[in-house]
C-alpha positions in Angstrom: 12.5 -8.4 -35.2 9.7 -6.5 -37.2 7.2 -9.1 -35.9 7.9 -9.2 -32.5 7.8 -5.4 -31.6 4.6 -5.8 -33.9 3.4 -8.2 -31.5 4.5 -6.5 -27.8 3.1 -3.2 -29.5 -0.4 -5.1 -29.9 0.0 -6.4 -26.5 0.4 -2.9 -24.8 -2.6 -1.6 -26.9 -4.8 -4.4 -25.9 -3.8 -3.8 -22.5 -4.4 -0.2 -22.0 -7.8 -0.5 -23.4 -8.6 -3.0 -21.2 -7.6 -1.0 -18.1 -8.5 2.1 -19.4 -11.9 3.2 -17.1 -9.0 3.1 -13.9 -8.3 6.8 -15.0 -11.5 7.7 -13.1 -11.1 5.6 -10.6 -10.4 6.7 -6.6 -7.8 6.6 -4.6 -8.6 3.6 -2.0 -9.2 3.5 1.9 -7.3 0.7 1.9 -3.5 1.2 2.0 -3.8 3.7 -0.6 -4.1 6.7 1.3 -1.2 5.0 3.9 1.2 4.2 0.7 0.8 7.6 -1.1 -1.4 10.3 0.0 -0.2 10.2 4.0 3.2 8.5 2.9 6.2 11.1 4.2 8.5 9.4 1.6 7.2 10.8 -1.2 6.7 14.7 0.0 10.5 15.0 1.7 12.4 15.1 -1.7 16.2 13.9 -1.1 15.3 12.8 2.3 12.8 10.6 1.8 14.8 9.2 -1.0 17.5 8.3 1.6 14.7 7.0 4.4 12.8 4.6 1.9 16.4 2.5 1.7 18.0 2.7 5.0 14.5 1.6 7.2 11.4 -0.2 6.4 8.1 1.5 6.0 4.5 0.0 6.9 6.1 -3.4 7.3 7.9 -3.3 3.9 11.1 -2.6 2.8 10.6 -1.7 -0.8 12.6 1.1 -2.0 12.1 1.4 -5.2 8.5 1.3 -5.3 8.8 4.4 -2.9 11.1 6.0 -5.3 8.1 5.4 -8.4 5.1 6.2 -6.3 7.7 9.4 -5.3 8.0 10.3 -8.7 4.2 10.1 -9.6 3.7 12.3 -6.8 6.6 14.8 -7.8 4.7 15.1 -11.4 1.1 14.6 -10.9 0.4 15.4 -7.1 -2.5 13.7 -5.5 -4.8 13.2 -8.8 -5.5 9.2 -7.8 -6.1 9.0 -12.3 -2.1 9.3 -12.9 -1.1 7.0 -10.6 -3.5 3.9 -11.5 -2.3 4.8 -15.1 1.3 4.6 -14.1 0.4 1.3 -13.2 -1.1 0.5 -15.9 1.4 1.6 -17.8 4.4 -0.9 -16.1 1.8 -3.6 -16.3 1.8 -3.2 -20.4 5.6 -2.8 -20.7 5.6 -5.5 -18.2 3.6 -7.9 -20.7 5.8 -6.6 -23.8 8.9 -7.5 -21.5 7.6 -10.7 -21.0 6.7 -11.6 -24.7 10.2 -10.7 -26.1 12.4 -12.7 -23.1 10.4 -15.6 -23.8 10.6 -15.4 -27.8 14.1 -14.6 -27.5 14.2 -17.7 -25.0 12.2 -20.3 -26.8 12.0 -19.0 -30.1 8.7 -19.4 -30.7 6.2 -16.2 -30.7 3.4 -17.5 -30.8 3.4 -19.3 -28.0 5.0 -16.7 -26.1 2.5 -14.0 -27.0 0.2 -16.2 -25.5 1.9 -17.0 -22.4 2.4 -13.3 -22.3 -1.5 -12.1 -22.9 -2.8 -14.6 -20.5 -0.2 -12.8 -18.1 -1.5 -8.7 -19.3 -5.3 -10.2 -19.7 -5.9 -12.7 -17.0 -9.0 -11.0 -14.0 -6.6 -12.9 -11.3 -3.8 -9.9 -11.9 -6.4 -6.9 -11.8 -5.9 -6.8 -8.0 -2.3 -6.0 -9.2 -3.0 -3.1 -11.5 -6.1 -1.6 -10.4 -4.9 -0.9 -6.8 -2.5 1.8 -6.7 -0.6 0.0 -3.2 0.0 -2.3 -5.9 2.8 -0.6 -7.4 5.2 -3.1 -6.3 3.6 -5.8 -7.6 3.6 -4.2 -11.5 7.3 -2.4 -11.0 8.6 -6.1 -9.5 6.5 -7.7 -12.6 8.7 -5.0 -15.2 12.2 -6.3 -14.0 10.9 -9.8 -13.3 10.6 -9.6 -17.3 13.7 -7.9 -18.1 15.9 -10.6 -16.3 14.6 -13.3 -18.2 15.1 -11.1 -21.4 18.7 -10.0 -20.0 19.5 -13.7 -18.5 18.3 -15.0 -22.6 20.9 -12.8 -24.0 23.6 -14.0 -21.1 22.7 -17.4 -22.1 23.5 -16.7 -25.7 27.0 -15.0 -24.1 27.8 -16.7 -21.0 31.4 -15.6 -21.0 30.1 -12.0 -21.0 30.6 -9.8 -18.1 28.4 -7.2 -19.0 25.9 -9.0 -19.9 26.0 -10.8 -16.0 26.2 -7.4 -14.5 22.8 -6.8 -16.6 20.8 -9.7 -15.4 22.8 -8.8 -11.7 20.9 -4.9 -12.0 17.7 -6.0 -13.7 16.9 -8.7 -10.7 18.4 -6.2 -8.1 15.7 -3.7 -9.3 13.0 -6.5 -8.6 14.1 -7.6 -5.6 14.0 -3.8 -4.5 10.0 -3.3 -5.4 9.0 -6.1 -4.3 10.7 -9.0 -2.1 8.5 -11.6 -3.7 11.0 -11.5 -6.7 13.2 -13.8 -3.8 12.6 -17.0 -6.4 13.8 -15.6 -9.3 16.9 -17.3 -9.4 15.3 -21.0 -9.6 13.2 -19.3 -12.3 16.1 -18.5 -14.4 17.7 -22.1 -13.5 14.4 -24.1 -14.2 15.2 -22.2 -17.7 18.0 -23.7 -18.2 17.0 -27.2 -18.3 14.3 -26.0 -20.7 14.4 -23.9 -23.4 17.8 -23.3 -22.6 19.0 -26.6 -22.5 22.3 -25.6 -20.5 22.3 -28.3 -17.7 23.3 -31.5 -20.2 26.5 -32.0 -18.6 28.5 -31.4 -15.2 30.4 -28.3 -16.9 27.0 -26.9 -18.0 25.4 -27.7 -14.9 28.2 -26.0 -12.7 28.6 -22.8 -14.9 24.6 -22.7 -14.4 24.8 -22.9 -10.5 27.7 -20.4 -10.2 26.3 -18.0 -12.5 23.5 -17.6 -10.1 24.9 -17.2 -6.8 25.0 -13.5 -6.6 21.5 -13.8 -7.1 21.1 -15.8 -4.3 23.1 -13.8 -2.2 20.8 -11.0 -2.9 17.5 -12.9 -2.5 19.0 -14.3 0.5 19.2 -11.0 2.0 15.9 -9.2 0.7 14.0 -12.2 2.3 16.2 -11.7 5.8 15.4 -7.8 5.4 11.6 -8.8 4.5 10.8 -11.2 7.3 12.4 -8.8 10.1 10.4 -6.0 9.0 7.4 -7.9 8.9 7.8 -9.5 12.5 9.0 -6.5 13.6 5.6 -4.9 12.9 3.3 -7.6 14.0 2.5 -9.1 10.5 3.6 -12.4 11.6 1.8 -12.7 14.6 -1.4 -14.5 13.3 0.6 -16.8 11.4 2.8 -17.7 14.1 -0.2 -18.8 16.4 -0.8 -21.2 13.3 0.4 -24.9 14.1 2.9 -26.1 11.5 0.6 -29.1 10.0 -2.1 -27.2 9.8 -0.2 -24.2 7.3 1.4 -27.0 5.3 -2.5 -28.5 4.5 -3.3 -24.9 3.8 -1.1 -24.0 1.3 -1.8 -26.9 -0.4 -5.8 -25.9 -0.9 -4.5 -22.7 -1.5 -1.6 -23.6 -4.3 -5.0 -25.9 -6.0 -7.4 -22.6 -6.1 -5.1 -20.7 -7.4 -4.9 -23.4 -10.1 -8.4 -23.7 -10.3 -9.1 -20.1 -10.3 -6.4 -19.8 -13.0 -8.6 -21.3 -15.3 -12.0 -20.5 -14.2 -11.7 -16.9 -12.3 -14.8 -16.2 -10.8 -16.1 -14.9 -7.0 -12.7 -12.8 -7.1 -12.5 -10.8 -4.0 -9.6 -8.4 -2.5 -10.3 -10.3 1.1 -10.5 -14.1 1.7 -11.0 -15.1 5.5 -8.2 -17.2 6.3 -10.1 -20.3 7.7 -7.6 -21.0 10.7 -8.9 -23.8 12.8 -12.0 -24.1 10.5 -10.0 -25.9 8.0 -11.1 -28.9 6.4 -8.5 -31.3 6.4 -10.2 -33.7 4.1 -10.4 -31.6 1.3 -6.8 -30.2 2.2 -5.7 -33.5 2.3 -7.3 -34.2 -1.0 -5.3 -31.2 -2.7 -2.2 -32.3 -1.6 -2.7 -35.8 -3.1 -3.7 -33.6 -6.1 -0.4 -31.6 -6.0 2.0 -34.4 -5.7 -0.1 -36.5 -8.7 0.3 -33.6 -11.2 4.1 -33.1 -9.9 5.1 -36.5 -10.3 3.0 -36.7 -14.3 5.1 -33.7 -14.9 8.2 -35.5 -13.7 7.1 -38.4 -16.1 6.8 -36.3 -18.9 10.3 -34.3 -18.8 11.9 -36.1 -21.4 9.1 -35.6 -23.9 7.5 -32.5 -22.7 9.9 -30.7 -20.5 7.9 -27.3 -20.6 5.4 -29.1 -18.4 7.8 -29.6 -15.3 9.3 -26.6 -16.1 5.9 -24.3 -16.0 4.8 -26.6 -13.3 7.8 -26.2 -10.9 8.0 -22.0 -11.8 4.3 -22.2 -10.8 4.8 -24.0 -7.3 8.2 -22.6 -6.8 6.9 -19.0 -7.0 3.7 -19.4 -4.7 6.0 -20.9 -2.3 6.5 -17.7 0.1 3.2 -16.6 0.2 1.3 -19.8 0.6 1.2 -19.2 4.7 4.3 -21.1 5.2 5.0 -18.1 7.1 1.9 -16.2 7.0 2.0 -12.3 7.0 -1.6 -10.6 7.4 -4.8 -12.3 7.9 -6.2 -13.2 4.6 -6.4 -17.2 3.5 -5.1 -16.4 -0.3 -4.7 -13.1 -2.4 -5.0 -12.7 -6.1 -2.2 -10.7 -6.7 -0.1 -13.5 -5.2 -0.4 -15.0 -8.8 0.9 -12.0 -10.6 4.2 -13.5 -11.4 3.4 -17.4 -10.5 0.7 -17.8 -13.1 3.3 -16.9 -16.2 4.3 -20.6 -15.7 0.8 -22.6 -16.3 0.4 -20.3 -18.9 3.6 -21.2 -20.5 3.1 -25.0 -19.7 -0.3 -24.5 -21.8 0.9 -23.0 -24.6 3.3 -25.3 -25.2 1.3 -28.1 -24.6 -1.9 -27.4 -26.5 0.7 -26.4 -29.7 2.5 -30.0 -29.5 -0.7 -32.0 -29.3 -3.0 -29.5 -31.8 -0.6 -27.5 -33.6 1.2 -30.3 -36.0 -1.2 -28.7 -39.7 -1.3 -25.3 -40.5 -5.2 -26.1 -40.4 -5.2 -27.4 -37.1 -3.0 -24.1 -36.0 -4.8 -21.7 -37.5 -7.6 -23.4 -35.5 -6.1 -23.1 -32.3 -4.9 -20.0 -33.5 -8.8 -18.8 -33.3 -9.3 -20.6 -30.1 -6.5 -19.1 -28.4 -7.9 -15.3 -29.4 -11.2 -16.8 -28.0 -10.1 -17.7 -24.7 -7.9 -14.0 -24.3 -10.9 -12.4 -25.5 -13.1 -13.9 -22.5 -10.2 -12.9 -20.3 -9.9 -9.1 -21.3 -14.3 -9.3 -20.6 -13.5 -10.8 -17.4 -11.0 -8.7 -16.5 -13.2 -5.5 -17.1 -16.1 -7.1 -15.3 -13.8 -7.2 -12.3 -11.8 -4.1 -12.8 -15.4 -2.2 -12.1 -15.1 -3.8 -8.5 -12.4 -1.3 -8.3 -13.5 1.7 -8.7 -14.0 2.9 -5.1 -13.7 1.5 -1.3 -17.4 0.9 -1.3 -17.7 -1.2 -4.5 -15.1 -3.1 -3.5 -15.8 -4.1 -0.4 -19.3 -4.7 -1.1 -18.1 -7.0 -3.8 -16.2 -9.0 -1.2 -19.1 -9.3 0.6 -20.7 -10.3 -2.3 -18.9 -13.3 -3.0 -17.2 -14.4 0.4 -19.1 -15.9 4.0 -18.0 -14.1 7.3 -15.7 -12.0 5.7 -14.9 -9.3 8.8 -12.2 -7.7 7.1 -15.3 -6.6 4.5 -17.2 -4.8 7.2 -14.4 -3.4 9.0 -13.9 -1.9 6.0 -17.6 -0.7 5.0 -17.7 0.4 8.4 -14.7 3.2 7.9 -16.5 4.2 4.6 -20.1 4.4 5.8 -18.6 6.9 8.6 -17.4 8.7 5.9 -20.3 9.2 4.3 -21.5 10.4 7.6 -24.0 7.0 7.8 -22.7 6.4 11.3 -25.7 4.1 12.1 -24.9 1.9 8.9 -21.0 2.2 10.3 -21.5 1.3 14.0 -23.9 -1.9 12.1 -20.7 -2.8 10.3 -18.3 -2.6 13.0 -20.3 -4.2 15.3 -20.9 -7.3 12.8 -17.2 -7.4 12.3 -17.1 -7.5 16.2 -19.3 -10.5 16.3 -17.1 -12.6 13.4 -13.5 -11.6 14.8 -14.5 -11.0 18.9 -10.1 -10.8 19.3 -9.9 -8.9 16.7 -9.0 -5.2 17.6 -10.1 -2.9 14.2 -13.6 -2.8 14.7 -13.5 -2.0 18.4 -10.7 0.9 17.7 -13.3 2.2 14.6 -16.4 2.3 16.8 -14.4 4.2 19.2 -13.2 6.8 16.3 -16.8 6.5 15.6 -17.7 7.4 19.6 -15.2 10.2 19.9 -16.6 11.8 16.0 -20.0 11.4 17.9 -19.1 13.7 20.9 -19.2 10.5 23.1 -15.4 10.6 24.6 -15.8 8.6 27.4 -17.2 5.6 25.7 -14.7 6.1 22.8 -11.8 5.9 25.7 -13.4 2.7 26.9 -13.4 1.1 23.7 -9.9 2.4 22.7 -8.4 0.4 25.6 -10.8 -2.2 24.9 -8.6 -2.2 21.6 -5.4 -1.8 22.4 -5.8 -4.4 25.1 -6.4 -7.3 22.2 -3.5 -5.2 20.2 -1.3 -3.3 21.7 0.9 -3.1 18.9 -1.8 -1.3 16.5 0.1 2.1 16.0 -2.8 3.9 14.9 -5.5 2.9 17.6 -2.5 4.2 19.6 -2.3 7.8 18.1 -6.1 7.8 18.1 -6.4 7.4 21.9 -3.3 9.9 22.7 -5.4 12.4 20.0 -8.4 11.7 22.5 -6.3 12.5 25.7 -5.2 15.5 24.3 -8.4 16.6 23.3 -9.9 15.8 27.1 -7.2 17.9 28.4 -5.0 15.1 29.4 -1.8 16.5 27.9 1.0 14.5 29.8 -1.0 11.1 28.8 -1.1 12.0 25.5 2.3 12.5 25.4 3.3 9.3 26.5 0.6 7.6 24.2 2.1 9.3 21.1 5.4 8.6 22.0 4.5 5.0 22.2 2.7 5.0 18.9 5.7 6.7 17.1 7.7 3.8 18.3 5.2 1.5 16.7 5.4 3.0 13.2 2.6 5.8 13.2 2.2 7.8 10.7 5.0 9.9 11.8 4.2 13.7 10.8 0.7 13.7 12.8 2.2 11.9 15.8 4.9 14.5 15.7 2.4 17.1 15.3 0.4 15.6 18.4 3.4 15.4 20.6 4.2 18.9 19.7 0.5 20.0 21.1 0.7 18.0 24.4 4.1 19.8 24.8 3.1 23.0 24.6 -0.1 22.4 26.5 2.3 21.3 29.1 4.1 24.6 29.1 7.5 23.2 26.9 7.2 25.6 24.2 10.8 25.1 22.7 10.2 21.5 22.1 6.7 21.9 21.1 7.7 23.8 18.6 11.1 21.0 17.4 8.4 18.6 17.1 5.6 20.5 15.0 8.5 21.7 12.4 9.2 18.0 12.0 6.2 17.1 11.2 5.6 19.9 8.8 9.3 19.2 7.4 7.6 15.6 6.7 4.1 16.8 5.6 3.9 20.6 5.0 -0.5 19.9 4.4 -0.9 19.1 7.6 -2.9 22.3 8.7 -3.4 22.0 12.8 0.4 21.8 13.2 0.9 24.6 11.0 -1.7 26.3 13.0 0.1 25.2 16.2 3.1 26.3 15.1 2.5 29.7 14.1 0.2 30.2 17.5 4.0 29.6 19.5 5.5 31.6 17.2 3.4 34.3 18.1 2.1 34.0 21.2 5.2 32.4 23.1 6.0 34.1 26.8 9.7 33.5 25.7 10.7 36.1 24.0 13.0 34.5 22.1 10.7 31.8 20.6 9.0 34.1 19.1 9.2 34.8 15.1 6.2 36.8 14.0 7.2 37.1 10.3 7.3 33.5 10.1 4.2 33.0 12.0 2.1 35.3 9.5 3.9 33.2 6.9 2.6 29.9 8.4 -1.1 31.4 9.4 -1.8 32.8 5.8 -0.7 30.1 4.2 -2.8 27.4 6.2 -5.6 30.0 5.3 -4.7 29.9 1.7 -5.0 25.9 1.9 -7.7 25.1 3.7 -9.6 27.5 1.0 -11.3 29.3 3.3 -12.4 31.4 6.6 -12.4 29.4 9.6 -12.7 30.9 13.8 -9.4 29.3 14.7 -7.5 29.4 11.5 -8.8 33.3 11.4 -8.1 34.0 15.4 -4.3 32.4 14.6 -3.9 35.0 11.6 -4.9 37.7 13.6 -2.8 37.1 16.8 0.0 36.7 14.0 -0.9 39.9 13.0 -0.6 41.6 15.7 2.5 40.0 16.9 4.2 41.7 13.9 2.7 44.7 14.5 0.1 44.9 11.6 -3.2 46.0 14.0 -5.4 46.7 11.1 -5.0 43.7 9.5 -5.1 41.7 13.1 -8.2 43.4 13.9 -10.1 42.4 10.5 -9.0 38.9 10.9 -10.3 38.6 14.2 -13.6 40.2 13.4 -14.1 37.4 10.9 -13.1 35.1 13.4 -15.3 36.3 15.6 -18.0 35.9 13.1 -17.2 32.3 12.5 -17.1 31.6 15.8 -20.1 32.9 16.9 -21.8 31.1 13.6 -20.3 27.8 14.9 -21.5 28.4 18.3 -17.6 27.9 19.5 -16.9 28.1 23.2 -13.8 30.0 22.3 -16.1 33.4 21.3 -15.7 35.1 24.5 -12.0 34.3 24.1 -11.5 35.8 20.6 -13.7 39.1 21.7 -10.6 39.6 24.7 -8.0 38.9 21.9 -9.6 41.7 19.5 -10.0 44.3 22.1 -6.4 43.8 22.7 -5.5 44.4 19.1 -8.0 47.2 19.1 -5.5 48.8 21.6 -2.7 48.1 19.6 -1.4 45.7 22.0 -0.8 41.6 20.9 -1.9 39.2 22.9 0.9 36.8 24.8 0.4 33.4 26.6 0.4 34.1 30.3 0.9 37.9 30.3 -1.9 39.7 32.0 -4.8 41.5 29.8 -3.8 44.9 29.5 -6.7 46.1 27.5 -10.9 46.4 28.2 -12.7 43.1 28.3 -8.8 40.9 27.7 -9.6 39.0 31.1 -10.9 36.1 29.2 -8.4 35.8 27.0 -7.0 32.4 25.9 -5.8 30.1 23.4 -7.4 29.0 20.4 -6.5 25.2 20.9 
């Protein structure tokens, strides 16, 4: 016992100093800021708790990884460090895990801890760990490891119940961060042909299939739950334009790069461009000859070397649902599509190399040295390509780097050169990605973000519908355009386009906050005012609601809409967040103000929002000059009530 905690303590350390530097790393514009920072499931405590099992969010119906990402966010906010070293962390205990199920499984740890190292070590899995969306993949990978270690001690006790309800939870757990897990009970039955050895007779072999049935059941149903999200949100759509022959001969190259790439990982990139119609079918052809060779070797070889089919058919049996069969997304491959597949070559190897290498202690200590070789060039590797991850930019470049016409790359670059405020470099970007994927709607709905930062509205509405004509599905496009209504004074549009995109699966708080601005701009202040405490309820940063909201609150002709107390409450805290001054933020205080009767303090406020204004060169300056001669007559201002103070005639709202 001594020397296998010895050994999965080793593992972990060697681990966490591999992936170490991630501590400084960013939060990613890519999924990252959709999975945690924007994600309404981790800020809505109980609630979002409830929400993350009964629907699917962003295509995925992953509870549990909400419920860990929920956690991290309850302790450490939005510091982007904690949460890559909370991955890193399941990754290591992921690796221990592994090394003690297969020990306890084939009795042999050395092997094991080699099996297991390649699995903690290997560049292919730094997708997994160093990208923070990746939670799933690292959580899944933890209780992937504990049901083999559960299912070993079940094997040892078959008769035990508790011991079945254990292997029952542990899988459960996977199968609820990540659907991928949906193979883990041929896993656990390829295991008992090998080390197990608990399919030798009908009795065995029927106990064996029995035993596993309530793990099918639940796979059955997390695929079912899987694949309806997915389609439901679009994901299959590429895929399913894809004819039948033409995915098979695909996943066949893809199933021999991964191989290939097992053993010599270099050009990794997050992004491969799946080749569609460009496919070679030669080559494809070629790799499926390939495939079926090795399979029918390992076949051969079952009697002698059973750990070859056995690491051979976990291998292939694992890929199996995301080899494009059914194809969700756009990309040809992914490397974290190995993370749990790739446990079976290594096992297959370790065996192997110890029965033909490993028969004198002189020949084992030699391997021994060779084996501490090879995980040493794949901890170097794997911190070579962990630097790839340290922001959007590196990233993405990388891919660039290392792929040919790889759209999905500029798109990318594209979104952060606009950040940087490059919008030259960002327009070049989009509009290469235009020219590589002309049906592709992304880079059109980017350059129009780009148009509309640029002050260009109509040509931004002209390449939104351009867009959402070759998407109409794309949720966000969707909320972009009804934000661009809204802001050309179209609120009854907007209205309909946010209602649309919340029905898509937008980022619900802002496209409650949006519909709560068109309805009050269309004089429907009591439902204005539903929506924008929704969407605080599901994100209390988001500042412009909170700025809408408390403007109703004080401002409202009804009467009885009104709630000044709560408005200041709203309007100084929004000032307190944003960190400082701003004209409508201040012009929003000071209406509050005055609402609650505080005419001093409304009057300061809006002499600094006059200041900003005026600083900004705001059209609304004139307006704010009305509203502080109102308060300088003690008077608040209302929506739609006539100025009843000096210079009030221009007096309006802040939006």
């Amino acid at each position: 016992m001594a020397r296998r905690l010895l050994a999965a303590a080793l593992l972990v350390a060697a681990t966490v100093a591999v992936y170490a530097p991630v501590r400084d790393f960013e939060f990613l514009n890519y999924d990252d800021r959709l999975y945690v920072v924007e994600n309404p499931l981790l800020h809505s405590g109980l609630r979002g708790a409830v929400q993350a099992f009964r629907a699917p969010y962003l295509d995925n119906w992953i509870p549990l990884t909400w419920l860990s990402l929920a956690l991290d966010q309850r302790l450490f906010g939005q510091d982007p460090g904690a949460y890559h070293l909370g991955n890193v962390g399941l990754h290591a205990l992921a690796a221990a895990a592994l090394l003690l199920g297969l020990e306890r499984l084939t009795g042999a740890l050395g092997r094991s801890a080699f099996a297991a190292a390649v699995f903690a070590l290997h560049p292919l899995h730094v997708e997994s760990v160093a990208w923070i969306s990746e939670r799933k993949d690292v959580l899944s990978g933890l209780f992937f490891a504990l049901t083999l270690l559960a299912h070993a001690h079940r094997a040892e006790r078959p008769d035990s119940r508790a011991r079945s309800a254990l292997v029952l939870a542990a899988c459960a757990c996977g199968l609820l961060a990540k659907p991928m897990l949906v193979t883990l009970p041929a896993v656990l039955l390829l295991l008992d042909f090998w080390p197990l050895g608990r399919l030798r007779s009908p009795a065995l072999r029927r106990r064996a299939l029995l035993e596993k049935l309530p793990l099918l059941a639940l796979a059955a149903g997390t695929a079912a739950l899987a694949l309806a999200a997915q389609r439901a949100a679009g994901g299959t759509l590429f895929g399913e334009q894809l004819p039948w022959g033409l995915r098979a001969l695909h996943a066949a190259e893809s199933a021999v790069v991964y191989l290939l790439a097992s053993f010599w990982p270099a050009g990794l990139a997050v992004h491969y461009p799946h080749p569609a119609g460009a496919l070679a079918p030669g080559r494809a052809l070629a790799c499926a000859l390939l495939l079926a060779g090795l399979t029918a070797g390992c076949l051969r070889a079952a009697r002698a070397r059973p750990y070859l089919l056995v690491g051979w058919l976990w291998y292939l049996g694992m890929l199996v649902p995301v080899l494009g069969f059914i194809q969700v997304g756009l990309q040809a491959r992914a490397d974290r599509y190995t993370y749990l597949p790739q446990i079976g070559l290594a096992l297959a190897l370790s065996f192997g190399a110890f029965d033909l290498f490993g028969r004198s202690p002189r020949a084992r200590r030699a391997l021994a040295g060779l084996a501490l070789a090879g995980l040493a060039a794949l901890a170097g590797a794997s911190r070579a390509q962990l630097g790839h991850w340290r922001d959007t930019r590196s990233l993405f470049e990388r891919a660039l780097a290392v792929t040919e016409g790889n759209y999905y790359a500029h798109n990318a670059l594209g979104g952060v050169e606009l950040e940087a405020g490059r919008p030259a470099a960002a327009e070049a970007h989009y509009r290469e990605a235009i020219r590589l994927a002309p049906g592709w709607a992304p880079p059109r709905l980017g350059l129009a973000y780009l148009r509309m930062r640029s002050g260009d509205r109509a040509g931004a509405l002209d390449l939104y519908r351009t867009g959402l004509a070759l998407d109409p599905a794309h949720a966000g496009g969707r909320a972009q355009l009804a934000a661009l209504l809204l802001a050309l004074g179209r609120p009854a549009e907007a209205l309909a386009e946010f209602e649309r995109a919340l029905a898509q699966g937008a980022g619900a708080a802002p496209v409650q906050a949006g519909m709560g601005a068109a309805l009050a701009r269309l004089g429907r202040p009591r439902e204005a005012q539903a929506h924008l405490r929704e969407a605080l309820a599901r994100d209390p940063g988001l500042g412009d609601a909170a700025l809408e909201l408390a403007w109703l609150l004080a401002t409202c002709e009804e009467a009885a809409l009104r709630d000044p107390e709560q408005a200041v409450r709203l309007a100084e805290a929004e000032l307190r967040r944003a960190g400082g001054a701003g004209a409508r933020r201040e012009d929003v205080l000071a209406a509050s103000y005055a609402a609650a009767g505080r005419f001093e303090e409304a009057r300061a406020a809006a002499a600094r929002a006059e200041a900003a204004a005026r600083a900004a060169g705001s059209g609304a300056l004139e307006a704010i000059r009305a509203r502080r001669a109102l308060y300088a007559a003690g008077l608040p201002y209302v929506e739609g009530a006539e100025p009843r103070a000096a210079g009030a005639g221009a007096a309006g709202s802040p939006r």
